[in-house]
PDB file as gemmi writes it, atoms N, CA and C in Angstrom:
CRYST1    1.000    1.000    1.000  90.00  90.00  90.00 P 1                      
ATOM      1  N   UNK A   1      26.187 213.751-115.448  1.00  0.00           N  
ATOM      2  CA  UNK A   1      25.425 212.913-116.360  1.00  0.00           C  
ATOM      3  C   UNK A   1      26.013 211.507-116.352  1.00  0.00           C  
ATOM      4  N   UNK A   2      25.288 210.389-116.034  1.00  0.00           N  
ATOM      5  CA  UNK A   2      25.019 208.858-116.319  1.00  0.00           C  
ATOM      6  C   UNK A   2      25.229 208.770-117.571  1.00  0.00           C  
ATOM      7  N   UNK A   3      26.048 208.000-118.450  1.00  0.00           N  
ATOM      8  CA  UNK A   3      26.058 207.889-119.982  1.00  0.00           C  
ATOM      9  C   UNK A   3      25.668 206.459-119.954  1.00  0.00           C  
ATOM     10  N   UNK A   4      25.873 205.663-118.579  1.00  0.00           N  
ATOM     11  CA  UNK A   4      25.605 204.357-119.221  1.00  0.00           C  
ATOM     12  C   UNK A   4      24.188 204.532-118.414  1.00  0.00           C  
ATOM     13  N   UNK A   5      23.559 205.416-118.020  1.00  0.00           N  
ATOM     14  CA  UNK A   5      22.079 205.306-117.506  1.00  0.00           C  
ATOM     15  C   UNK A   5      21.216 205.874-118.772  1.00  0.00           C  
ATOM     16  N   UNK A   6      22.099 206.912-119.048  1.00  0.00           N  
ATOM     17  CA  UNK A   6      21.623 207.381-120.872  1.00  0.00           C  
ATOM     18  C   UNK A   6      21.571 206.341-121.973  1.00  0.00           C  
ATOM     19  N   UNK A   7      22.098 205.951-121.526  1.00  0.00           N  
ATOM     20  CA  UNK A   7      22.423 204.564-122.317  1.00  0.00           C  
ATOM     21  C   UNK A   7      21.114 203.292-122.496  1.00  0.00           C  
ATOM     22  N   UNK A   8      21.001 203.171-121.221  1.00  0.00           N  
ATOM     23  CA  UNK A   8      19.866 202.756-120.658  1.00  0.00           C  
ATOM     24  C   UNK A   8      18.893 202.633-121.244  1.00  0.00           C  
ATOM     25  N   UNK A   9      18.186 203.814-120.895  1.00  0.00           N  
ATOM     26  CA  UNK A   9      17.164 204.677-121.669  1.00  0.00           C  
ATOM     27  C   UNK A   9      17.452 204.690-122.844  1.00  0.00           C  
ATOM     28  N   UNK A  10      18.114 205.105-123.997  1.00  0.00           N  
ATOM     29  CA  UNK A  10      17.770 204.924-125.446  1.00  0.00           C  
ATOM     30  C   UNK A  10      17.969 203.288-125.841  1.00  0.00           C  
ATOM     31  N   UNK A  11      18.773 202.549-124.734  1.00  0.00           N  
ATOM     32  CA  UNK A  11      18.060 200.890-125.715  1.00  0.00           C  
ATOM     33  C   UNK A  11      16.683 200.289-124.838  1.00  0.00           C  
ATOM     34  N   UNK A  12      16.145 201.510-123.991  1.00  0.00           N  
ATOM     35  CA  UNK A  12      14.818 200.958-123.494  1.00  0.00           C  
ATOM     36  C   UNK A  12      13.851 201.287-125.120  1.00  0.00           C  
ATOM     37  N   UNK A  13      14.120 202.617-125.201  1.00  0.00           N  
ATOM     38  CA  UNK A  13      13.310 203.095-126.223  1.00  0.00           C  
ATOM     39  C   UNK A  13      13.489 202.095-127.820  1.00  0.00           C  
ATOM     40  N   UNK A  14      14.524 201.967-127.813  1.00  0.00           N  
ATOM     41  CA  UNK A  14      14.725 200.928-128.920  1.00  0.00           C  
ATOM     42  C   UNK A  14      13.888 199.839-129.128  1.00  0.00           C  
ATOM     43  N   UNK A  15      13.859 199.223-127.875  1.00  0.00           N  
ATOM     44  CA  UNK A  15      13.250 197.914-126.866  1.00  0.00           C  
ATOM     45  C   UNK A  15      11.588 198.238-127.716  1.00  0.00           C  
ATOM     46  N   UNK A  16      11.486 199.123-127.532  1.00  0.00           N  
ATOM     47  CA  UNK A  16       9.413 199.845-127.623  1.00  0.00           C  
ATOM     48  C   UNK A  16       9.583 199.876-128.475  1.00  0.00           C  
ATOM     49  N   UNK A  17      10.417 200.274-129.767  1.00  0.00           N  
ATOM     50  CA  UNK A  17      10.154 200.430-130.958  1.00  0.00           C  
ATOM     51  C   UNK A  17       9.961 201.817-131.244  1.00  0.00           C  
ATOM     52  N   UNK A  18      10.224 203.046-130.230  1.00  0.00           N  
ATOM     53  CA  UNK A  18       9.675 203.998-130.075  1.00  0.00           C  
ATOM     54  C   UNK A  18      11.035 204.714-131.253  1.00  0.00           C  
ATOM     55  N   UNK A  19      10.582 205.405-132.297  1.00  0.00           N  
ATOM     56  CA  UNK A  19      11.471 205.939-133.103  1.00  0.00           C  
ATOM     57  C   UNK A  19      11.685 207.193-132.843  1.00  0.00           C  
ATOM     58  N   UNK A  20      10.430 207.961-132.097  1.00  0.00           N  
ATOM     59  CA  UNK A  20      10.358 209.851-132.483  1.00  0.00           C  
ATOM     60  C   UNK A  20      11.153 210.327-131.254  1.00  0.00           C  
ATOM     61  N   UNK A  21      12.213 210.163-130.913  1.00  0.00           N  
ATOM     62  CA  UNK A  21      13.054 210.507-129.532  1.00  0.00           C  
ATOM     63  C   UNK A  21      14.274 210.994-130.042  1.00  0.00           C  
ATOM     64  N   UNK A  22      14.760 212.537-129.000  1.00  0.00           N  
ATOM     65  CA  UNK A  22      16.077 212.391-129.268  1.00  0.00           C  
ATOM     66  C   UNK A  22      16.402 213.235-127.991  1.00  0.00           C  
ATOM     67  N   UNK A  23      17.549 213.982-128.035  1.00  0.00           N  
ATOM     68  CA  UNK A  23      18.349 214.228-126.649  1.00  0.00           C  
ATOM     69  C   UNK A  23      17.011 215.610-126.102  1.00  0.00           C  
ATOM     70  N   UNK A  24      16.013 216.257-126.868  1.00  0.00           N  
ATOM     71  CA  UNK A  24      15.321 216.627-125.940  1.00  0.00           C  
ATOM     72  C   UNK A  24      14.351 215.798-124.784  1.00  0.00           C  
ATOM     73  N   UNK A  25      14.191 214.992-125.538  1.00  0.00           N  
ATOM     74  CA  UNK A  25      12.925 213.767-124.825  1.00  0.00           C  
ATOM     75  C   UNK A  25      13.575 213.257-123.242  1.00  0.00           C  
ATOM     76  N   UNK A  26      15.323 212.899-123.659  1.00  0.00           N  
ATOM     77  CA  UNK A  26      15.921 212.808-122.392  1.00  0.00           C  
ATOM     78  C   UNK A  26      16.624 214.049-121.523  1.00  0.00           C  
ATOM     79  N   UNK A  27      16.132 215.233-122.066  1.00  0.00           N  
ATOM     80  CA  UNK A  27      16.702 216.143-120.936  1.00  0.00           C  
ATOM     81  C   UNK A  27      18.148 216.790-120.893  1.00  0.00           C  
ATOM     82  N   UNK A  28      18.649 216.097-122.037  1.00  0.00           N  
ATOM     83  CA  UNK A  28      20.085 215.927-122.052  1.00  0.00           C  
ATOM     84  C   UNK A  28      21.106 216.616-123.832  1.00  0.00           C  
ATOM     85  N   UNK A  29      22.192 217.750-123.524  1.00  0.00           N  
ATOM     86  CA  UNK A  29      22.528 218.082-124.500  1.00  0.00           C  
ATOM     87  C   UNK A  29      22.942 217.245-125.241  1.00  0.00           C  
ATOM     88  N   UNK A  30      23.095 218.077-126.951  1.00  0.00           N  
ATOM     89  CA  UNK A  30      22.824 217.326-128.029  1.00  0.00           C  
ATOM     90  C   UNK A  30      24.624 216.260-128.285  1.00  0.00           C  
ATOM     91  N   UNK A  31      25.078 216.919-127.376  1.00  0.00           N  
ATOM     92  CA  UNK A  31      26.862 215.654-126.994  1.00  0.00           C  
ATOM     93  C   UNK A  31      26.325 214.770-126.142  1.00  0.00           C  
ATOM     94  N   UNK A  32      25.878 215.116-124.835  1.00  0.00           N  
ATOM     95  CA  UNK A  32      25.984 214.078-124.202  1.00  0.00           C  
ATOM     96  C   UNK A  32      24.842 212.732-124.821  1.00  0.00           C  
ATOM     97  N   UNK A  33      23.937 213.057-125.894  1.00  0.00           N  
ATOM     98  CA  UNK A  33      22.883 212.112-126.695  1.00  0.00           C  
ATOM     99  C   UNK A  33      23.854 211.619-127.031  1.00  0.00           C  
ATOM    100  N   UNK A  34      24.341 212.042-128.253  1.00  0.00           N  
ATOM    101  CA  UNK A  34      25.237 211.719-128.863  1.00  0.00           C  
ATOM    102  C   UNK A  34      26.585 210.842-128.392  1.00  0.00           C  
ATOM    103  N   UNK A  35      26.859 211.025-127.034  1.00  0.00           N  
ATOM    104  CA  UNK A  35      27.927 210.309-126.375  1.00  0.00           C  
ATOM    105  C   UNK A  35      27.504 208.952-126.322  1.00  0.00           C  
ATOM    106  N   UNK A  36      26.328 209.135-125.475  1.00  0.00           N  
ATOM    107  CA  UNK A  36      25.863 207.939-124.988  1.00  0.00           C  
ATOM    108  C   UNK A  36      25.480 207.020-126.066  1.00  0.00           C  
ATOM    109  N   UNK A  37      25.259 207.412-127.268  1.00  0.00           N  
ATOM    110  CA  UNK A  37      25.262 206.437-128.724  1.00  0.00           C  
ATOM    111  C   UNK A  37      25.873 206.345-128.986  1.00  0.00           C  
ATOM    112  N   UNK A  38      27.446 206.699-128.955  1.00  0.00           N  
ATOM    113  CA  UNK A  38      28.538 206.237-128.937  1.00  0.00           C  
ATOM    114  C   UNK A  38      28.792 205.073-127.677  1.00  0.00           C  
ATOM    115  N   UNK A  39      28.409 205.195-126.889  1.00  0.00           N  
ATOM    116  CA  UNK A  39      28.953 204.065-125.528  1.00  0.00           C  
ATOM    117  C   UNK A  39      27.542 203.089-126.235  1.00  0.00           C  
ATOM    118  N   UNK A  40      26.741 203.069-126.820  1.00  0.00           N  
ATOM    119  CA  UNK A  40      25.991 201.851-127.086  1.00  0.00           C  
ATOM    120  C   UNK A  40      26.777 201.398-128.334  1.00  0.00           C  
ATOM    121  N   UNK A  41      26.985 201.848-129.467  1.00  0.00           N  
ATOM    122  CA  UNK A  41      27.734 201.347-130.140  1.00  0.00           C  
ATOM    123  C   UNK A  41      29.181 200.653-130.267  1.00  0.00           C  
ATOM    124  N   UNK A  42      29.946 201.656-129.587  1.00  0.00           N  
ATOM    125  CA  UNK A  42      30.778 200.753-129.192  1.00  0.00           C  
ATOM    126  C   UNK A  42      31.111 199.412-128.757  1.00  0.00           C  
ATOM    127  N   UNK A  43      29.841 199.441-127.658  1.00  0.00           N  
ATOM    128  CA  UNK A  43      29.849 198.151-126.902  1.00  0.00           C  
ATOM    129  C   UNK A  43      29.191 197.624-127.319  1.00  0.00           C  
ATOM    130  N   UNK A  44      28.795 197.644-128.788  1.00  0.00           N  
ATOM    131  CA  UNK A  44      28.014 196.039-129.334  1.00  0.00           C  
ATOM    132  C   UNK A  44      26.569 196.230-128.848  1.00  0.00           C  
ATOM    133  N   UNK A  45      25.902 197.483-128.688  1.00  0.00           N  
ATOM    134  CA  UNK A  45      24.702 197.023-127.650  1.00  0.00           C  
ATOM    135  C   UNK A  45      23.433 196.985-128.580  1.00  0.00           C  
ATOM    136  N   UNK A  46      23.635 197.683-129.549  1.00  0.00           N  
ATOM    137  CA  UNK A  46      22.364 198.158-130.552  1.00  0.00           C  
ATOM    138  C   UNK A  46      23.496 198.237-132.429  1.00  0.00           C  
ATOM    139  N   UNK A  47      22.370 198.069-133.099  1.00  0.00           N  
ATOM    140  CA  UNK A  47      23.175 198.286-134.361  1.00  0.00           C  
ATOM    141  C   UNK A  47      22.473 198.806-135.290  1.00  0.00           C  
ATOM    142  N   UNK A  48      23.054 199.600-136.822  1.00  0.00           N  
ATOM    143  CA  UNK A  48      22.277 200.108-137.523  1.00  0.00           C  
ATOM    144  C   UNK A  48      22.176 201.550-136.447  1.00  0.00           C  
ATOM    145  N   UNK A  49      22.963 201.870-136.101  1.00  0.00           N  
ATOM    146  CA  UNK A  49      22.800 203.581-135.441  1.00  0.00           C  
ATOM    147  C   UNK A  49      23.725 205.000-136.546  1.00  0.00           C  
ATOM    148  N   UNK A  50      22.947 205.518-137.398  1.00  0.00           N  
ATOM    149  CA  UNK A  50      23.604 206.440-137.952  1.00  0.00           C  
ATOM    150  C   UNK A  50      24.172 207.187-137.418  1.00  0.00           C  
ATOM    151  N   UNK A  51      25.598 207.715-137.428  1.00  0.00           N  
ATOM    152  CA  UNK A  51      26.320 209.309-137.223  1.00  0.00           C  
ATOM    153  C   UNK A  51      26.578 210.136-138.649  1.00  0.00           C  
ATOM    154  N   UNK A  52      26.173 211.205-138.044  1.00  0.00           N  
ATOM    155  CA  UNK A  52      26.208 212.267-139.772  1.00  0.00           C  
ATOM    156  C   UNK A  52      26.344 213.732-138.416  1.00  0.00           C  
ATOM    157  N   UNK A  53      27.475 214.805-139.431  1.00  0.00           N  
ATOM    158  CA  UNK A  53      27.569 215.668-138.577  1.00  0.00           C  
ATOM    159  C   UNK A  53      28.034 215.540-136.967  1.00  0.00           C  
ATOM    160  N   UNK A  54      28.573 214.279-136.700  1.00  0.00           N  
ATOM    161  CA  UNK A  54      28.812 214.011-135.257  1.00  0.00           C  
ATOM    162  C   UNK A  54      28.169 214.378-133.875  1.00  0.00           C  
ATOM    163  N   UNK A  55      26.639 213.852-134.761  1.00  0.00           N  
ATOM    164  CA  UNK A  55      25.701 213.459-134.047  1.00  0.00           C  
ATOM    165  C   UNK A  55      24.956 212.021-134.352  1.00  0.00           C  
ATOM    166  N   UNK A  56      24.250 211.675-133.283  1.00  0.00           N  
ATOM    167  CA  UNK A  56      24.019 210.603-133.559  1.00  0.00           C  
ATOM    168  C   UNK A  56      22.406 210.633-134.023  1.00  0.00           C  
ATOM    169  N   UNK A  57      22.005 209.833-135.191  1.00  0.00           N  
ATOM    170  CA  UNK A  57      20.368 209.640-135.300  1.00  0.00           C  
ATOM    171  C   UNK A  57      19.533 208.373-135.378  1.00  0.00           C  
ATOM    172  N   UNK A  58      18.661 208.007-134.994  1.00  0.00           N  
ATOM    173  CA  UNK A  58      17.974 206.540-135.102  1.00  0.00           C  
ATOM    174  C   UNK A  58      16.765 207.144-136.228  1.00  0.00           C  
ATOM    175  N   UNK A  59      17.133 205.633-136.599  1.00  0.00           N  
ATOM    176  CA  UNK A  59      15.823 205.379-137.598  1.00  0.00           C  
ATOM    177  C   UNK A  59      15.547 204.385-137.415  1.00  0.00           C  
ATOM    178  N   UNK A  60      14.502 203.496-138.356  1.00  0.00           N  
ATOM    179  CA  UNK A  60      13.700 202.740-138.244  1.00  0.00           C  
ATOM    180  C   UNK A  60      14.772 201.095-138.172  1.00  0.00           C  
ATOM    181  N   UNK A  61      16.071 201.577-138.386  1.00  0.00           N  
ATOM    182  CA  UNK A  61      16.837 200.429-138.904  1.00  0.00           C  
ATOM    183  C   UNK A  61      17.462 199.861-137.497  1.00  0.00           C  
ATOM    184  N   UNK A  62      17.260 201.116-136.409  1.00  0.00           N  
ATOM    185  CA  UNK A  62      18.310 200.931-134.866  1.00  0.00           C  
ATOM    186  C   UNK A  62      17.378 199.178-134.098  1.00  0.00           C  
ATOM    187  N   UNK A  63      18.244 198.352-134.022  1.00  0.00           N  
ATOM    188  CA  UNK A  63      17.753 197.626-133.373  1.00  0.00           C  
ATOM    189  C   UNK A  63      18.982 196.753-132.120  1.00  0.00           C  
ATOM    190  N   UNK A  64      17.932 196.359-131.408  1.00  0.00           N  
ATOM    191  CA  UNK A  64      19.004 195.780-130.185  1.00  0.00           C  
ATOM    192  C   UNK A  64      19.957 194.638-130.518  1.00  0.00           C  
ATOM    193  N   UNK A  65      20.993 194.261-129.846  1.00  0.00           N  
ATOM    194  CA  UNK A  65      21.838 193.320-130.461  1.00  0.00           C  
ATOM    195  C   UNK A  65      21.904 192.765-129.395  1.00  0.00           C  
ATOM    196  N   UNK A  66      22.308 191.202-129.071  1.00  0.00           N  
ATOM    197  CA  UNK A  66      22.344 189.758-128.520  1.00  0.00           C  
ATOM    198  C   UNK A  66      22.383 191.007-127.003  1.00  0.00           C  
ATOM    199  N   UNK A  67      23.909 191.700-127.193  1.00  0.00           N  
ATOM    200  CA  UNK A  67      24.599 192.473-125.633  1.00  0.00           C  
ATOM    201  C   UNK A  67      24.070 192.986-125.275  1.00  0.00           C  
ATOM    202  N   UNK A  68      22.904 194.361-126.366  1.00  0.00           N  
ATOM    203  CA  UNK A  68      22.175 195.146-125.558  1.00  0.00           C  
ATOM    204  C   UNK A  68      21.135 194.729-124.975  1.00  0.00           C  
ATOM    205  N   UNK A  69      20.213 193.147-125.225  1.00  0.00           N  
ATOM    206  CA  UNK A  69      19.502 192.803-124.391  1.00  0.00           C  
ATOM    207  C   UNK A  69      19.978 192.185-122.761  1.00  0.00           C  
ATOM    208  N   UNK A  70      21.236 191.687-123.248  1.00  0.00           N  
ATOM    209  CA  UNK A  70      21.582 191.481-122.072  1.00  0.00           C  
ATOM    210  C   UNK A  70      21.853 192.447-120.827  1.00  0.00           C  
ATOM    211  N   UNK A  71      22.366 193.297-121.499  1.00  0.00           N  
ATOM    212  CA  UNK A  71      22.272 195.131-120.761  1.00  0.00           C  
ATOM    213  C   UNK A  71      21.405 195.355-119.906  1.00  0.00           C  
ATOM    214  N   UNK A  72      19.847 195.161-120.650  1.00  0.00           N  
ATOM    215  CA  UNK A  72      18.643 195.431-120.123  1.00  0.00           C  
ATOM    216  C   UNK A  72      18.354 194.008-118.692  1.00  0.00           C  
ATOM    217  N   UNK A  73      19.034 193.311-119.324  1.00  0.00           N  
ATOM    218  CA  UNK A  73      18.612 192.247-118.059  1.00  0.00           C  
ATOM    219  C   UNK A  73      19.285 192.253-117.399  1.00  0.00           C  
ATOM    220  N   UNK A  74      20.956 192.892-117.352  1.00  0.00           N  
ATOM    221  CA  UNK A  74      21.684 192.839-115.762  1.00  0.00           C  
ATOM    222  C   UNK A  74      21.476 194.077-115.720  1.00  0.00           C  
ATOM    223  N   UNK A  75      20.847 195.257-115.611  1.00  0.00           N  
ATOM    224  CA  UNK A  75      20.814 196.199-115.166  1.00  0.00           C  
ATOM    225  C   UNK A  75      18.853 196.259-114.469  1.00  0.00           C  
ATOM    226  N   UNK A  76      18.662 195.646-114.060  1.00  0.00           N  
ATOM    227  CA  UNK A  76      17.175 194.970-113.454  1.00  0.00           C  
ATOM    228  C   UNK A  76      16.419 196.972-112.323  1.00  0.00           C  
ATOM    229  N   UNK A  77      17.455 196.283-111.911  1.00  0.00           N  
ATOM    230  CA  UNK A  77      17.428 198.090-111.019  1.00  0.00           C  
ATOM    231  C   UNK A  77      16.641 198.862-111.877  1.00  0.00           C  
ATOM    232  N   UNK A  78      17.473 199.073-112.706  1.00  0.00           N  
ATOM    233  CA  UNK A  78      17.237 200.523-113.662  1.00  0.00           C  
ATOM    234  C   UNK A  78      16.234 200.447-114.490  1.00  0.00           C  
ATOM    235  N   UNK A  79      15.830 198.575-115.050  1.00  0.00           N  
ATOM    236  CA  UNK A  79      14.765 198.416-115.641  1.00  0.00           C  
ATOM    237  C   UNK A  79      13.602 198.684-114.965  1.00  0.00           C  
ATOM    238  N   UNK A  80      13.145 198.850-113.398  1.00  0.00           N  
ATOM    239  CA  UNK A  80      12.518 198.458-112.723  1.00  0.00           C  
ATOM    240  C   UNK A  80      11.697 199.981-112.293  1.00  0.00           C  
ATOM    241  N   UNK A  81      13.026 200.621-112.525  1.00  0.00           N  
ATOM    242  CA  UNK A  81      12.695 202.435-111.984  1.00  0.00           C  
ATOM    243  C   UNK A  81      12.397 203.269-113.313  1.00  0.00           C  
ATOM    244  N   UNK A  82      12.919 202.750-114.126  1.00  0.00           N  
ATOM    245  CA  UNK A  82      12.814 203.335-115.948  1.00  0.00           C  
ATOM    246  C   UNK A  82      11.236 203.138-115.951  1.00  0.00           C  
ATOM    247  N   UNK A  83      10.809 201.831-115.587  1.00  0.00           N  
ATOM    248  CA  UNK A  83       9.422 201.451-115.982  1.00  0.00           C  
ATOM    249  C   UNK A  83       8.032 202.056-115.310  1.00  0.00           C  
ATOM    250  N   UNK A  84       8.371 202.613-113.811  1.00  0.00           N  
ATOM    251  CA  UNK A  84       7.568 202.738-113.712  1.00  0.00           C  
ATOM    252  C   UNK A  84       7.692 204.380-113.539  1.00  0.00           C  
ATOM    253  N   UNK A  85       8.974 205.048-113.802  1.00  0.00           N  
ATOM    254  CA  UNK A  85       9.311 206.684-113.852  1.00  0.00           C  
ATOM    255  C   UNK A  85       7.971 207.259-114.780  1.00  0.00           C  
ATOM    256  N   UNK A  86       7.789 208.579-114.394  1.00  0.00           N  
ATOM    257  CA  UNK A  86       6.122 209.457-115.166  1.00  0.00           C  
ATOM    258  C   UNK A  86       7.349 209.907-116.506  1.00  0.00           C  
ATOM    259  N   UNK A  87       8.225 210.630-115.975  1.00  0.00           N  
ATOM    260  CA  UNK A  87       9.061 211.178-116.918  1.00  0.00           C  
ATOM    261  C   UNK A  87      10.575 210.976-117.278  1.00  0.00           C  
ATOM    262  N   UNK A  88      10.690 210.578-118.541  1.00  0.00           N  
ATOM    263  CA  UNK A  88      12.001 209.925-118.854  1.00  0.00           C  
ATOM    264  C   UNK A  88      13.441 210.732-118.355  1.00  0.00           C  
ATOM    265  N   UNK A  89      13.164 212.331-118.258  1.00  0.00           N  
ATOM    266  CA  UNK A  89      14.177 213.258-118.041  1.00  0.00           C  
ATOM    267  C   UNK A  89      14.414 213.500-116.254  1.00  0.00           C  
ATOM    268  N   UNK A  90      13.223 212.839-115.629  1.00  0.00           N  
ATOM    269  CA  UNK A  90      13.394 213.104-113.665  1.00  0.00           C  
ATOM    270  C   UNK A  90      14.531 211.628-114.151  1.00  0.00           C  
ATOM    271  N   UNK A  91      13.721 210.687-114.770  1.00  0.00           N  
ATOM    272  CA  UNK A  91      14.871 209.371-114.167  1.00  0.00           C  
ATOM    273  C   UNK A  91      15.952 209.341-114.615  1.00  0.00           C  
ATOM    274  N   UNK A  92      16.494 210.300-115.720  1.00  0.00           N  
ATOM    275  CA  UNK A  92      17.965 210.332-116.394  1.00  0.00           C  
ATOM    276  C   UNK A  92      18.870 211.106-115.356  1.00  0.00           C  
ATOM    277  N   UNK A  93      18.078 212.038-114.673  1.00  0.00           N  
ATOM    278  CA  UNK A  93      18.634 212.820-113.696  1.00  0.00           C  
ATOM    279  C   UNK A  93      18.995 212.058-112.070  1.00  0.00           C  
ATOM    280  N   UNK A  94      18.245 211.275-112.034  1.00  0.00           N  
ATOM    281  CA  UNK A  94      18.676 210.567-110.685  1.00  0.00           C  
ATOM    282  C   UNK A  94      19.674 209.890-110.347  1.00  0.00           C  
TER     283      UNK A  94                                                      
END                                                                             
């Protein structure tokens, strides 16, 4: 597992505004979700990300921060294959 490709993907979804997502949508167990919202938080990328139970949850409050857009723009590649992927869980896997 990619955590910073997981990564990816939940500040794409952020990006949309898309709220109803969680580690089934990406294919991926309920740690490694959870990891990878840890590696966005950490790094300044998104803010307003709840942990309860040491898991991670978004609500309406998760939004991108100055870094995580920048994320999305040096990682062009991934924006490019994210966008036009049918299913979010083939491209987490690649």
């Amino acid at each position: 597992m990619n955590i910073e490709k997981l990564a990816f993907a939940i500040l794409k979804e952020i990006e949309k505004g898309n709220q109803a997502y969680d580690e089934e949508t990406f294919g991926v167990s309920v740690e490694e979700f959870s990891d990878a919202f840890r590696y966005v938080v950490s790094n300044n990328l998104a803010k307003n990300v709840l942990f309860a139970d040491d898991r991670a949850y978004v609500y309406t409050t998760a939004s991108l921060t100055p870094e995580g857009i920048a994320y999305i723009k040096e990682n062009s590649t991934w924006n490019k294959a994210y966008s036009v992927a049918k299913e979010i869980r083939e491209w987490i896997k690649l």
